[in-house]
C-alpha positions as CSV (number, residue, x, y, z in Angstrom):
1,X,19.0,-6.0,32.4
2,X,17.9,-7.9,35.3
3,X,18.5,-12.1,35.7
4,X,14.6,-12.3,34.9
5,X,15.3,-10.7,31.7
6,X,18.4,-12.2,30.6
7,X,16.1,-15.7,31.6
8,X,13.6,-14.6,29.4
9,X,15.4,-13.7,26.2
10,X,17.6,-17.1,26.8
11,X,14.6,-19.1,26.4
12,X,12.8,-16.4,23.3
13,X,16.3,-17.1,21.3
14,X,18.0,-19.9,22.3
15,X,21.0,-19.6,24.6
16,X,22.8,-17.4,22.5
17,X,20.4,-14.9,22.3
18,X,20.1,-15.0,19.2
19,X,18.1,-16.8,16.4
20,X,16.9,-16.5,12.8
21,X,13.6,-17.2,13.8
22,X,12.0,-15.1,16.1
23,X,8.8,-14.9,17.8
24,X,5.6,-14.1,15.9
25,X,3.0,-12.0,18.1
26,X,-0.6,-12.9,17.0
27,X,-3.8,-11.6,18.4
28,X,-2.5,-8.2,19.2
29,X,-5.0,-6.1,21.1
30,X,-5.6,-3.0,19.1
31,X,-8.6,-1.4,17.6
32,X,-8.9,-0.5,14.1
33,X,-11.6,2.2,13.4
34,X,-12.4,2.2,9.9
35,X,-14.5,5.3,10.6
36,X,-11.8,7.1,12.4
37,X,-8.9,5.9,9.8
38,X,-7.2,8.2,6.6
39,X,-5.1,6.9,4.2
40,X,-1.9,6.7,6.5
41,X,-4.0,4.5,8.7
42,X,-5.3,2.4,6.1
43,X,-1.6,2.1,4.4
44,X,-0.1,0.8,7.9
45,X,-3.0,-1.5,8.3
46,X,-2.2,-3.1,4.4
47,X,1.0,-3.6,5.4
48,X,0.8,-5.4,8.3
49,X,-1.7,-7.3,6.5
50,X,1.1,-8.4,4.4
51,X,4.1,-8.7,7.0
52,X,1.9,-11.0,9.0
53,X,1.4,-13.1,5.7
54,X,5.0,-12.8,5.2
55,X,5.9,-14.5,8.7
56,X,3.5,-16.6,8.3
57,X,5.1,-18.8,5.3
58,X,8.1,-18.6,7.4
């Protein structure tokens, strides 16, 4: 791990590097093709559906 990197996860988790909250990512660039989709695709989409409403009451 490089300084940069050991910079940047001081200042994502506090100086410990550690934290009970972490980061939520929001606005993630992927596609979603309904068209394209099966039932795997659908059940992954539900559930981060939910996880996102999960951290989101956090």
């Amino acid at each position: 791990m490089t300084q940069h990197d050991e910079t940047k996860q001081s200042s994502l988790y506090g100086q410990g590097g550690h934290s009970g909250k972490l980061p939520v990512a929001k606005a993630e660039d992927v596609e979603f093709s309904e068209e394209l989709a099966d039932d795997a695709d659908r059940i992954a989409a539900e559930r981060a559906r939910q996880a996102d409403a999960r951290a989101e009451q956090q």
